[in-house]
C-alpha positions in Angstrom: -0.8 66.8 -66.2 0.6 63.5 -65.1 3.5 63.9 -67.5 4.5 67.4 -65.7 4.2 65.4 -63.0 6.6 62.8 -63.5 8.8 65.5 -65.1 9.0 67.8 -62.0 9.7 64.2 -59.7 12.5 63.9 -61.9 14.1 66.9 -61.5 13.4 67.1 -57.7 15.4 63.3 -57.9 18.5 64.8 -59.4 18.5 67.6 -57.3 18.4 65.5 -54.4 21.1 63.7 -55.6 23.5 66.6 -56.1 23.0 67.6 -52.7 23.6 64.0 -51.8 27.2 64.6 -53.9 28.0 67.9 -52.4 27.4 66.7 -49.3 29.8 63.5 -49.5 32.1 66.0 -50.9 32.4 68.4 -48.0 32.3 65.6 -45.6 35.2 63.5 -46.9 36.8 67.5 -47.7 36.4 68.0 -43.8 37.6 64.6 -42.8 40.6 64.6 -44.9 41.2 67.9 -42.8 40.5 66.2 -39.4 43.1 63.9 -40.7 46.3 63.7 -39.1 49.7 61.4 -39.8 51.2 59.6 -36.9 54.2 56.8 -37.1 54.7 53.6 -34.7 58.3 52.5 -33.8 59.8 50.4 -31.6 58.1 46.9 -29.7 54.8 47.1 -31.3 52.9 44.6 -33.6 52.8 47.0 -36.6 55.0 49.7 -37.1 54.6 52.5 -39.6 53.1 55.6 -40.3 49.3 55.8 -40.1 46.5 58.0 -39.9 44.7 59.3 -37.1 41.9 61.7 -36.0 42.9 65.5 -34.6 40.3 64.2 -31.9 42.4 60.7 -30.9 44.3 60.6 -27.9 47.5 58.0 -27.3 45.1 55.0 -25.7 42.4 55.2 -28.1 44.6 55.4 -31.6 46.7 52.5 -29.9 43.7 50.2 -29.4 42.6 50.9 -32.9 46.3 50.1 -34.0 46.2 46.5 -31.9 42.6 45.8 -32.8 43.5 46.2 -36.9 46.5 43.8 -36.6 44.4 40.9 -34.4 41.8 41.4 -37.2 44.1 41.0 -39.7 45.6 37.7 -37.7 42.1 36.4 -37.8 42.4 36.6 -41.9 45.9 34.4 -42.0 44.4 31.3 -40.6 41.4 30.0 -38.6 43.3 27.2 -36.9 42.3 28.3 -33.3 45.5 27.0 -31.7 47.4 29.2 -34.4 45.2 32.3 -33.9 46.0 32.1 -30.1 49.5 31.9 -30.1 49.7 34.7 -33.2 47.4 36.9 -30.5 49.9 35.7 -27.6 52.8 37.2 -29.4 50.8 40.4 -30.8 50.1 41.2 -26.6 53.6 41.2 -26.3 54.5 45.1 -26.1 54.3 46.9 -23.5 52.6 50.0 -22.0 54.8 52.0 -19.7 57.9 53.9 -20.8 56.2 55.1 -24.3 58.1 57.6 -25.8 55.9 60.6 -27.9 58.3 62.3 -30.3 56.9 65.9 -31.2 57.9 67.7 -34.4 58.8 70.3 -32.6 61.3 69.3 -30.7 59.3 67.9 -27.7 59.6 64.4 -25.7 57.0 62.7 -23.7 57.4 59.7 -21.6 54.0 58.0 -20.5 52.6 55.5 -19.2 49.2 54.0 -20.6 49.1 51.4 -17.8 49.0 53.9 -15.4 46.5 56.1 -17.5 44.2 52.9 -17.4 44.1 52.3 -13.6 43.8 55.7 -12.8 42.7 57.6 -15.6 44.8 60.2 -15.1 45.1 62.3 -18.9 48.6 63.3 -18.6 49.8 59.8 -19.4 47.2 59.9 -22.6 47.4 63.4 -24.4 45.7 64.3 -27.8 48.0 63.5 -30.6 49.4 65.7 -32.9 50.2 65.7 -36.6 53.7 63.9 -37.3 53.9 62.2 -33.5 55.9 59.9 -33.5 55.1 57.0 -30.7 58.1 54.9 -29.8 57.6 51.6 -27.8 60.3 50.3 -25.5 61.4 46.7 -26.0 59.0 44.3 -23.9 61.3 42.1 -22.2 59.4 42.0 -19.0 61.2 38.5 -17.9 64.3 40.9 -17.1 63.0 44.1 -16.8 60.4 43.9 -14.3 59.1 44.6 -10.7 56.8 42.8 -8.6 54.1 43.6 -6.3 52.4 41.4 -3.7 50.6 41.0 -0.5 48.3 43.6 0.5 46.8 45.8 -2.5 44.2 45.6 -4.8 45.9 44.2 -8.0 49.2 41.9 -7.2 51.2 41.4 -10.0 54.5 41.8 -11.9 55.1 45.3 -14.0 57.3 46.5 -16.4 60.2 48.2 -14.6 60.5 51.9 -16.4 63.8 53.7 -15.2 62.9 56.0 -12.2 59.9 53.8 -11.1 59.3 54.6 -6.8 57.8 53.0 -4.5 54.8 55.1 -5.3 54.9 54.3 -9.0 54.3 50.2 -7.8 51.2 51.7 -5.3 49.5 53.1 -8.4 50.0 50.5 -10.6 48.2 47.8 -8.0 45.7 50.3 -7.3 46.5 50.8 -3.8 46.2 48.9 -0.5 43.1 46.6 -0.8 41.3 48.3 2.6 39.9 44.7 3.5 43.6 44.4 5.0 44.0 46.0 8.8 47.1 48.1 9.8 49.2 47.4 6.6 52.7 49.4 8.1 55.6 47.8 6.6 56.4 46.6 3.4 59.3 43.6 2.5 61.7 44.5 -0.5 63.3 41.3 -1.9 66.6 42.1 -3.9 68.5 40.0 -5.9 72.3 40.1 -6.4 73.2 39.9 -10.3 74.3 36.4 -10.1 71.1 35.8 -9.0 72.0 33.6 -5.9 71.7 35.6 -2.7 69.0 38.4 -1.7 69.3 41.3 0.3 66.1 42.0 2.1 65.0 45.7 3.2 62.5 47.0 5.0 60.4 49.7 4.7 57.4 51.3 6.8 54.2 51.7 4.5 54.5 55.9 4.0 58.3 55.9 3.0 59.0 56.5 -0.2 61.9 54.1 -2.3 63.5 54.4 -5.0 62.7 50.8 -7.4 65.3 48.7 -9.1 65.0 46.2 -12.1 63.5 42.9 -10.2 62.6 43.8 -7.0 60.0 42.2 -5.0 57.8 44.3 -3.2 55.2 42.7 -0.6 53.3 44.6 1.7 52.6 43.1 4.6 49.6 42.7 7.2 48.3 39.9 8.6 45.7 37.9 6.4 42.4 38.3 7.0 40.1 35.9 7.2 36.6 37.4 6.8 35.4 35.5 4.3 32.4 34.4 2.1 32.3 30.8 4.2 29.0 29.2 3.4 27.6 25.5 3.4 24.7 24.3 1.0 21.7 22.8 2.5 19.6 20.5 0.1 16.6 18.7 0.6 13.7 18.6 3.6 15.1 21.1 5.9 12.1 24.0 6.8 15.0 26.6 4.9 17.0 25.5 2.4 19.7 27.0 0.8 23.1 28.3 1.3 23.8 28.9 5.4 26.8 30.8 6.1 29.1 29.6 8.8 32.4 30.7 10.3 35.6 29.5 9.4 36.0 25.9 11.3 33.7 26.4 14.6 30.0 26.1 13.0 28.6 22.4 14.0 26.3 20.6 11.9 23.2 21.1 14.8 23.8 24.7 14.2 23.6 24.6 10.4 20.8 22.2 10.9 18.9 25.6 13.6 20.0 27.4 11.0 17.7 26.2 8.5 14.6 25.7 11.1 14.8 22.0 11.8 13.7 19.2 9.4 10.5 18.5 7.8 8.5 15.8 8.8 9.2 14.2 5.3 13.3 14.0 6.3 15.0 10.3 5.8 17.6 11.0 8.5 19.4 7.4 8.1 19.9 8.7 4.4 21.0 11.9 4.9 24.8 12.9 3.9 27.3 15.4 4.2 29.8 15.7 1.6 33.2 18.1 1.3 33.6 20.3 -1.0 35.3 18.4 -3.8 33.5 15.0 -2.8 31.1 13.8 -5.6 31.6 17.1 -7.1 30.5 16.3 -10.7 27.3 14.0 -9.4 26.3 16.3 -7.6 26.6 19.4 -10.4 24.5 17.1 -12.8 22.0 16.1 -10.0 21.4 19.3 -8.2 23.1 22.0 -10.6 25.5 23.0 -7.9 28.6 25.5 -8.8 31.1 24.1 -5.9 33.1 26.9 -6.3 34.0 29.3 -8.9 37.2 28.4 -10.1 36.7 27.7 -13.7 40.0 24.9 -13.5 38.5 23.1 -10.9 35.2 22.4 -12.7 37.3 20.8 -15.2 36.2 17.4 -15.0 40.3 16.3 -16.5 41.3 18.5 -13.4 39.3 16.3 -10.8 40.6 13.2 -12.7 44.1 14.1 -12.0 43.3 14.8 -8.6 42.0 11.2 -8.5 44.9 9.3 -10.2 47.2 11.4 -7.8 45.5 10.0 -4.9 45.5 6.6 -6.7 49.5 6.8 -6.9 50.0 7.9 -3.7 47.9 5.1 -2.0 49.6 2.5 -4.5 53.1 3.7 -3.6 53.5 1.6 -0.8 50.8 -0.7 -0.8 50.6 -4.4 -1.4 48.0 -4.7 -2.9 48.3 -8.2 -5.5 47.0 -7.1 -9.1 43.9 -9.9 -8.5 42.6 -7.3 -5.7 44.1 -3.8 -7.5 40.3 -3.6 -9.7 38.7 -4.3 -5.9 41.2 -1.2 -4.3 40.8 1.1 -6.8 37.0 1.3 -6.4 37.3 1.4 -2.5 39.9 4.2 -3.1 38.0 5.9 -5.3 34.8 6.1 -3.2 37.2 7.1 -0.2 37.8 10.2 -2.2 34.6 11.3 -3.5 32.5 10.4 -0.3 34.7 11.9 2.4 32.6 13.0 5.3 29.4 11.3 4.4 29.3 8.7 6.7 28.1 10.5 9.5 24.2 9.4 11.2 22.1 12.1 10.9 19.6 10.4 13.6 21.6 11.0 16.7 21.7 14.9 15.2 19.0 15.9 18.4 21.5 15.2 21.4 23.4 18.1 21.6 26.2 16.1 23.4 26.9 13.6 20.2 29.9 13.4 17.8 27.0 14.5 14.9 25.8 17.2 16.6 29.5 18.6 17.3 30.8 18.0 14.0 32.1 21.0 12.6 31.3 21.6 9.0 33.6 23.4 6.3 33.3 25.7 4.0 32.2 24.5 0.7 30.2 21.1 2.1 27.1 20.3 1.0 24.3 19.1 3.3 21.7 16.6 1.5 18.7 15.5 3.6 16.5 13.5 1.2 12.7 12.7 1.7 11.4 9.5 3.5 11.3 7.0 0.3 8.3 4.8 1.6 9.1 2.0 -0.8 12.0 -0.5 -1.1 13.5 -1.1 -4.4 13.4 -4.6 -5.9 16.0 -5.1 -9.2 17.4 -8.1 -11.1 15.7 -11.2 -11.9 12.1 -10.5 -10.9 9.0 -10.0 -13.2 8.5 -6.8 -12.3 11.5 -4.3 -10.7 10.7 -1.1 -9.5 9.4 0.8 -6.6 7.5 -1.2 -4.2 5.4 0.4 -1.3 7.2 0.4 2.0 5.2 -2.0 4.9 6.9 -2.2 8.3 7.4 -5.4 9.4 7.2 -7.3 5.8 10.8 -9.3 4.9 12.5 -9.6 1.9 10.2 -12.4 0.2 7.1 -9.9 0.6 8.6 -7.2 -1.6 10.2 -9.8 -3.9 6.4 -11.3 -4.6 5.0 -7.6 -4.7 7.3 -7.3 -8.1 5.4 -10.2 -9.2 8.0 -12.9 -8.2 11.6 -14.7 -9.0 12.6 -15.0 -12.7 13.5 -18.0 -14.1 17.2 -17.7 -14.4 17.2 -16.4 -10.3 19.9 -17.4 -8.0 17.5 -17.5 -5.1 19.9 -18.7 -2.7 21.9 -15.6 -4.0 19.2 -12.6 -3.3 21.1 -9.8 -1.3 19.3 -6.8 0.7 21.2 -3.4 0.0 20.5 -1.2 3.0 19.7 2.3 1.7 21.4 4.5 4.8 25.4 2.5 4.5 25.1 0.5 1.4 25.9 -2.6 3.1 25.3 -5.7 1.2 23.8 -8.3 3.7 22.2 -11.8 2.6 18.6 -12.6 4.5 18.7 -16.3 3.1 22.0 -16.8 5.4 21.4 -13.9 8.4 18.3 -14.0 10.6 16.3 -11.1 11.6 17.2 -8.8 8.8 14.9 -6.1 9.1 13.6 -3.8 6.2 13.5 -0.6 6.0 12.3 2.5 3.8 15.0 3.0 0.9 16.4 -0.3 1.3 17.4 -2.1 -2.5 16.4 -5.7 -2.8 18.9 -7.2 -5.7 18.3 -11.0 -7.0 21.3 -12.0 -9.0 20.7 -14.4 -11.9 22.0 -18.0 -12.3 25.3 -17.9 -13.4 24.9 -20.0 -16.8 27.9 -21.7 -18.1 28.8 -22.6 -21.8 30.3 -25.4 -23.3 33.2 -23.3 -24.0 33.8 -22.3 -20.5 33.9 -25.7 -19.4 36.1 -26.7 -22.6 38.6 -24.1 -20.7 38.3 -25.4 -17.4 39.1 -28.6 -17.9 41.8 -27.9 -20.1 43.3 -26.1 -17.1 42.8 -28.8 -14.7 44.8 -31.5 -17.2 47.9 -28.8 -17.8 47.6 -28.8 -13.6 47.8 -32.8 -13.7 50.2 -32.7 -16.2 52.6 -30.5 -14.2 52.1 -32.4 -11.4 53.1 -35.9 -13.1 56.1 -34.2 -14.5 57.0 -33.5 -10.8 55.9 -36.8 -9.7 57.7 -38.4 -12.0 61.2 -36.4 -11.4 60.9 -37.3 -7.5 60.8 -41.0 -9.1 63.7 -40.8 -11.3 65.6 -38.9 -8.5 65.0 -41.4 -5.6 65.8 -44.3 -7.9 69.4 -43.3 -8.8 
């Protein structure tokens, strides 16, 4: 029995398997008739004769076309600088003014860009066995029109002969309907020589007929609904992004806005900063997006913007090269802390400068939390955090971090206020008064080597030196 068994398995296996056959057969027999031949010519990345589905329209068996060539690019090399400028050049053809040569006789003209905004089939038919699709030469530097101002997609097109006015509307998708009474449009048309241009004017229904290079701007006055929006961070009741109106929301508004500060809110260390001011501290602190403009989060981008502002305060200056290390840190934090300097305690009186200052789209509004502690650094025991006691002086916190080091300049010992980060010296100023986020920094004793004074000296007898050799030429001189 369990040899009829295996012996009946077996033959149900191979029949299985013919079916398997037969069917492959029929299926490659039925796509071979699916099958159709089609040719590229002209401006395209590959050119030849190709197969195609009966099913394929123009769009999709051009797609297929491009993807196959970038593919095959992606084989050559994979330098990535190489692979970008190979894919550059394969993008450079053109999708209006395609030519579909029938075998019967019969010419289309479409336009695959259009097809793609639009979606309108006539400029993407089914293809037909030996089409042949004939690209125009893309040389969209010279053959072009341009579009601007008012519509949905601004931008420059290649120019097909007999393009209209209504041709550009298409291509832009339309008048962008956040623009109010758009009723003339601006044609700009150069002379051949390229050196004069005739301007013409056109109401917003009239119908033109295009040349090769005209500029076409639709006009309407700009409109300035916008996303305008401030970020506040930190101990307001509602945080968060606040929006505003273009440049007539005050800071006591934003502040109303977000229901009034917590009892928790360090007001002397609060800050408002500009939009591009401390931009990348403040996207590592508080994971803030400043904007969405991917070349201005590019940290090389705000660098340049920082030398340029370096060159244009150097242009004139005279600033000695002793000082230039001294400048370029004052210039620096002139740029990146723009509009931070403003005191957030006199923010209650309506009437104030504070209250009235009128905030911008893009700043960001940081109210941090009362510290209760002053920080003590440098050449004590024990730096860190100490608890903030009204009234106490500088010595307190400095024994609270278990006292001076030995190598302490104690005549040196500076208290960094935490609001203005203004250096001040308690050992030479009376009455300094402490407060909550305040920095207590004690310096250490500047020790000198052997060396160093090896140098000094050796300076002070090339000085002597000089001075003898003058010496003794006023001598000689008053002799004779």
């Amino acid at each position: 029995m369990k040899a009829i068994y295996i012996i009946c398995s077996i033959i149900l296996l191979y029949n299985n398997l013919q079916a398997q056959i037969l069917d492959d057969r029929n299926t490659n027999s039925l796509l071979t008739m699916a099958t159709i031949s089609v040719t590229i010519g002209g401006s395209f990345p590959v050119t030849g004769t190709f197969p195609a589905l009966k099913t394929e329209r123009v769009d999709e068996f051009v797609t297929r076309m491009y993807a196959e060539a970038v593919d095959l690019t992606l084989k050559v090399t994979t330098d990535p600088e190489i692979y970008r400028k190979l894919k550059e050049e394969l993008a450079n053809f053109g999708l209006r003014g395609i030519v579909i040569k029938r075998s019967s006789g019969e010419e289309l003209q479409i336009d695959l860009q259009k097809f793609r905004v639009n979606g309108d089939f006539s400029n993407n038919p089914y293809l037909k066995n030996d089409d042949v699709i004939v690209f125009p030469t893309y040389d969209i530097a010279r053959n072009f029109f341009s579009v601007y101002g008012a519509v949905n997609k601004p931008g420059t097109f290649f120019f097909v002969e007999g393009d209209q006015l209504s041709d550009a509307l298409e291509l832009v998708d339309g008048i962008n309907p956040a623009y109010l009474n758009v009723d003339s449009i601006e044609v700009s048309r150069l002379s051949y020589n390229g050196e004069t241009q005739a301007i013409i004017k056109l109401s917003a229904n009239e119908n033109f007929q295009i040349q090769r290079g005209d500029r076409i701007r639709f006009l309407a006055p700009e409109t300035q609904i916008r996303n305008f929006t401030v970020k506040v961070l930190g101990e307001v009741n509602v945080p968060g992004i606040i929006p505003i109106t273009k440049n007539n929301t005050t800071l006591f508004e934003v502040i109303e806005f977000c229901g009034g500060f917590t009892p928790k809110a360090s007001l002397k260390r609060a800050r408002v900063y500009s939009q591009n001011s401390l931009a990348i501290l403040l996207e590592q602190q508080y994971n803030i997006k400043l904007n969405d403009q991917p070349e201005l989060e590019d940290p090389r981008f705000r660098n340049t913007i920082l030398n340029l502002e370096l060159a244009l305060m150097y242009r004139m200056s005279n600033v000695i090269s002793e000082d230039s290390n001294y400048f370029n840190l004052e210039n620096q934090l002139r740029v990146l802390t723009e509009g931070s300097s403003l005191d957030f305690r006199k923010i209650e009186d309506p009437e104030s400068d504070i209250a009235n200052y009128k905030v911008h789209n893009g700043d960001v509004i940081i109210i941090p939390p009362i510290q209760n502690s002053v920080y003590v650094f440098g050449q004590v025991l024990r730096p860190g955090h100490v608890t903030f006691i009204d009234g106490k002086d500088f010595s307190y916190y400095v024994n609270e971090a278990s006292g001076l080091g030995e190598l302490a300049e104690e005549d040196e010992i500076m208290v960094i206020k935490g609001g203005s980060r203004a250096w001040v010296s308690p050992i030479r100023e009376e009455g300094i008064i402490i407060e909550e986020g305040d920095y207590i920094y004690v310096p250490k004793e500047n020790l000198r080597s052997f060396r160093s004074y090896v140098f000094e000296y050796s300076v002070y007898i090339s000085l002597l030196a000089s001075i003898a050799a003058i010496l003794l030429s006023i001598v000689t001189i008053v002799n004779k």
